[in-house]
N, C-alpha and C positions, 0 to 999 in steps of 0.2 A: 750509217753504221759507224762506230767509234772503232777506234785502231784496236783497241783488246777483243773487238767482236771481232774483227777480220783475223787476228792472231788464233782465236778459236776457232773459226773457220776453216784457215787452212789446213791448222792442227786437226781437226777431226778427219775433214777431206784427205790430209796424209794417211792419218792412221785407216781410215775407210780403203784408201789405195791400197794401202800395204797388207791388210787381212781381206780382202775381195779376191775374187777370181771371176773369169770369165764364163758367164751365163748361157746359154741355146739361144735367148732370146735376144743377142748383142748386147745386151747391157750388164751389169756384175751383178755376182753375188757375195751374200757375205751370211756368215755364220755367228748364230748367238752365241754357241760355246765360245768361239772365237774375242766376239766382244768381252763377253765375261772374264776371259781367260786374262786377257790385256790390261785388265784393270782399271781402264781409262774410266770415266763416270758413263755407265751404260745411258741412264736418262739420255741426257744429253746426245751421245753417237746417234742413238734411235731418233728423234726429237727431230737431229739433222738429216737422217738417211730418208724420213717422211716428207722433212720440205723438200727435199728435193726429188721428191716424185718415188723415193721407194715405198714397198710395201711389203709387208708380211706374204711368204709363201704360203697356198690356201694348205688347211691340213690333209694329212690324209686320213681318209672317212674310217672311221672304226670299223671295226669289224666283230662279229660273235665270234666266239670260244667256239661255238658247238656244242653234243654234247647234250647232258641232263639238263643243266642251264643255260640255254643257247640266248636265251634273251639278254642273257647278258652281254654289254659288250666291252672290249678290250679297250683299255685304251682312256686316258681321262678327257673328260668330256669339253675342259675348258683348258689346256694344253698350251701354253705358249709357244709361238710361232718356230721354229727350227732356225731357219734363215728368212732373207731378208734378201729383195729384188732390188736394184736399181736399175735403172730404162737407161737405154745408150744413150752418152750424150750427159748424163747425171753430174759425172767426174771430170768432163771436160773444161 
């Protein structure tokens, strides 16, 4: 790993410290508005919250309206992730 890959390392790893919170499961979470919000280059923050072991929180399951058109359901079907899990231990 060259010195400017370790300089973006830490760099994200801070910014991931500083917009995460503490998760149920010991390990953090962090929010997509959040990354978005920061401006930092999303790819990337993602990219790194994956190698190291995070993952997208599962969605929650759609649901029908009810109703005349009950088969419809609420909700878009391909929906990117909300937040984002990292496992204890991630950030250490």
């Amino acid at each position: 790993m060259s010195e400017a890959d370790e300089t973006d390392d830490d760099a994200i790893r801070d910014l991931v410290v500083r917009l995460s919170r503490p998760h149920r499961t010991g390990g953090r979470v962090i929010e997509r508005a959040a990354l978005l919000a920061d401006g930092s280059d999303f790819d990337a923050v993602i990219a790194w919250i994956v190698a190291h072991g995070g993952e997208p929180e599962a969605p929650v399951p759609r649901r029908s309206a009810g109703g005349l058109h009950s088969a419809r359901l609420v909700g878009p079907a391909d929906a990117a992730p909300l937040r984002f899990i990292l496992p204890a231990g991630a950030l250490g």
